[in-house]
Each structure stands twice: as structure tokens, then as C-alpha cells.
C-alpha positions, 0 to 999 in steps of 0.5 A: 500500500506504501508503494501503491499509494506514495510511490506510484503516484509521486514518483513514476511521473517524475521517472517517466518526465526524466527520462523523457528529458534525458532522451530528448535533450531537454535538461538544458532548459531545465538547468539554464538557471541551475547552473550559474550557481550549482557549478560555482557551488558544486563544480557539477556540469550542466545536466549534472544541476538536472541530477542536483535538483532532483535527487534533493527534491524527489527521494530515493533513489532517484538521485541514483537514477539519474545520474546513473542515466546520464552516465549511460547517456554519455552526458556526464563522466563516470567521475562526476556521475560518482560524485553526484551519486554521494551526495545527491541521493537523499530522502525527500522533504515531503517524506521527511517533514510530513510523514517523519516529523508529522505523522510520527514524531508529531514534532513539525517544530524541530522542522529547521534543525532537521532540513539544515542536518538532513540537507545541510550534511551532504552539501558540506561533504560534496563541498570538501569531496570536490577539491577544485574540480569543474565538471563540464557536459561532455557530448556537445556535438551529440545533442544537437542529433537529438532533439525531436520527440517521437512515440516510440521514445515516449512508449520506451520512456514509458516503460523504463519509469514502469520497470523501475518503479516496479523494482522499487515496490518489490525491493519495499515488500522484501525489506518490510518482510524481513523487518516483520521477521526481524521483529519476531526475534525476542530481544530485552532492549526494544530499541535494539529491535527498532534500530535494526528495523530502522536498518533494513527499511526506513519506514518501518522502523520509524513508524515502530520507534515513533509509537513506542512511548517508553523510549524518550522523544528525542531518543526517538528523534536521532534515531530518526535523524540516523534512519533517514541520512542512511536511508536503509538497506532497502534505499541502498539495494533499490539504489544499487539496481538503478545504476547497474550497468552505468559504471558508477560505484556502489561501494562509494556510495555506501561508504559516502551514505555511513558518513553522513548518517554517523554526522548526521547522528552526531550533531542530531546528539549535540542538539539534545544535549542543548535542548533537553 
């Protein structure tokens, strides 16, 4: 039902818009005034901004998907397209203020700290991890050979943005099944359950740890934080489908997605203990 009625209607659009975009050369438009300000920042292409923006706006993983499209495409290097896929792979803000803050912390008013950490995180390391790179579009002379839309790229667009959000609905029902397993197993502390639900599927476990009334608000609070910089086994395993075959790293990624989580948890650890 998460899939059937979050993802679905939310994501395939925009998965079926990309790729659209993508095959008809259309992110130039897109990203025109993107760019002056993402390549001074970040130092990423122009259909890099196209990657930026969507994996911050969208969720999981499509950030993964984008970028590794755009390196299949040739749009992008494998370089850049790993620098992305580290930083630009994030959950999206409707997730993270409506259904994390809202509906199971009911604490909309730690929504500042929370989208300065989530978001704020990420953008420092890419920051650090650019080290004076400036990324530049690498097929100029191929774009200008693909500029008309026709059915057949639609019906191929079409069926791309079905199969992967067909993937992403069946990697949620695995991870939610072993989460349920995972649940069964006795253990004396809860929050250690809850912990390694939270691991293996986002979702799950912070709809868990939000309903238990005897771990304290902002216990439950870092866990989410964790949770959510993370983004589960299940947001790495759909992350790693989508850029099967695209040359991009997914042991980088992993590597880039512990290191932000562990400061995510740590300034979310601070934060409590100047706010008790």
C-alpha cells in the first residue's frame, strides 16, 4: 500500500518526465538557471544541476537514477556521475517533514534543525569531496542529433519509469518482510529491535520507534535523524539496481551514505544535549 499509494503516484511521473528529458535533450532548459550557481557551488556540469535538483527534491533513489542515466547517456563522466551519486541521493522533504516529523514524531517544530542536518550534511561533504574540480557536459556535438520527440521514445520512456518503479515496490515488500521477521526475534532492549528495523527499511522502523512511548522523544528523534541520512538497506539495494550497468560505484556510495548518517547522528546528539 506504501508503494501503491506514495510511490506510484509521486514518483513514476517524475521517472517517466526524466527520462523523457534525458532522451530528448531537454535538461538544458531545465538547468539554464541551475547552473550559474550549482557549478560555482558544486563544480557539477550542466545536466549534472538536472541530477542536483532532483535527487534533493524527489527521494530515493532517484538521485541514483539519474545520474546513473546520464552516465549511460554519455552526458556526464563516470567521475562526476560518482560524485553526484554521494551526495545527491537523499530522502525527500515531503517524506521527511510530513510523514517523519508529522505523522510520527508529531514534532513539525524541530522542522529547521532537521532540513539544515538532513540537507545541510551532504552539501558540506560534496563541498570538501570536490577539491577544485569543474565538471563540464561532455557530448556537445551529440545533442544537437537529438532533439525531436517521437512515440516510440515516449512508449520506451514509458516503460523504463514502469520497470523501475516496479523494482522499487518489490525491493519495499522484501525489506518490510524481513523487518516483520526481524521483529519476531525476542530481544530485552526494544530499541535494539527498532534500530535494526530502522536498518533494513526506513519506514518501518520509524513508524515502530515513533509509537513506542517508553523510549524518550528525542531518543526517538536521532534515531530518526540516523534512519533517514542512511536511508536503509532497502534505499541502498533499490539504489544499487538503478545504476547497474552505468559504471558508477556502489561501494562509494555506501561508504559516502555511513558518513553522513554517523554526522548526521552526531550533531542530531549535540542538539539534545542543548535542548533537553
Amino acid at each position: 500500500m506504501l508503494w501503491f499509494q506514495s510511490l506510484v503516484p509521486t514518483l513514476l511521473p517524475f521517472l517517466i518526465l526524466s527520462n523523457l528529458l534525458i532522451a530528448i535533450d531537454g535538461i538544458s532548459y531545465v538547468t539554464r538557471f541551475l547552473y550559474p550557481v550549482f557549478h560555482r557551488i558544486f563544480g557539477c556540469s550542466r545536466d549534472g544541476c538536472f541530477c542536483l535538483a532532483a535527487g534533493f527534491l524527489c527521494g530515493y533513489p532517484v538521485g541514483a537514477k539519474v545520474a546513473a542515466d546520464l552516465t549511460r547517456e554519455h552526458l556526464i563522466s563516470v567521475e562526476e556521475g560518482n560524485y553526484l551519486l554521494s551526495f545527491c541521493n537523499n530522502v525527500s522533504p515531503a517524506f521527511l517533514i510530513s510523514y517523519c516529523l508529522t505523522d510520527c514524531l508529531k514534532r513539525p517544530d524541530l522542522l529547521g534543525f532537521t532540513l539544515l542536518c538532513i540537507y545541510g550534511v551532504p552539501v558540506l561533504l560534496a563541498i570538501v569531496w570536490r577539491r577544485g574540480r569543474n565538471f563540464q557536459s561532455i557530448t556537445a556535438e551529440k545533442k544537437t542529433s537529438r532533439s525531436q520527440i517521437s512515440f516510440k521514445i515516449v512508449d520506451v520512456c514509458m516503460m523504463n519509469g514502469l520497470e523501475s518503479i516496479l523494482k522499487l515496490g518489490c525491493y519495499i515488500i522484501l525489506f518490510s518482510m524481513l523487518a516483520r521477521l526481524l521483529m519476531r526475534i525476542p530481544c530485552p532492549f526494544s530499541f535494539v529491535s527498532y534500530g535494526s528495523v530502522g536498518l533494513l527499511e526506513i519506514t518501518n522502523g520509524i513508524s515502530l520507534i515513533a509509537s513506542d512511548p517508553s523510549v524518550p522523544t528525542m531518543l526517538k528523534y536521532t534515531f530518526v535523524m540516523g534512519f533517514v541520512a542512511f536511508g536503509g538497506l532497502s534505499g541502498a539495494a533499490q539504489t544499487e539496481s538503478m545504476i547497474l550497468d552505468s559504471g558508477l560505484s556502489f561501494l562509494s556510495y555506501l561508504k559516502a551514505k555511513l558518513l553522513t548518517a554517523a554526522l548526521v547522528i552526531f550533531l542530531a546528539l549535540i542538539f539534545i544535549l542543548l535542548n533537553p
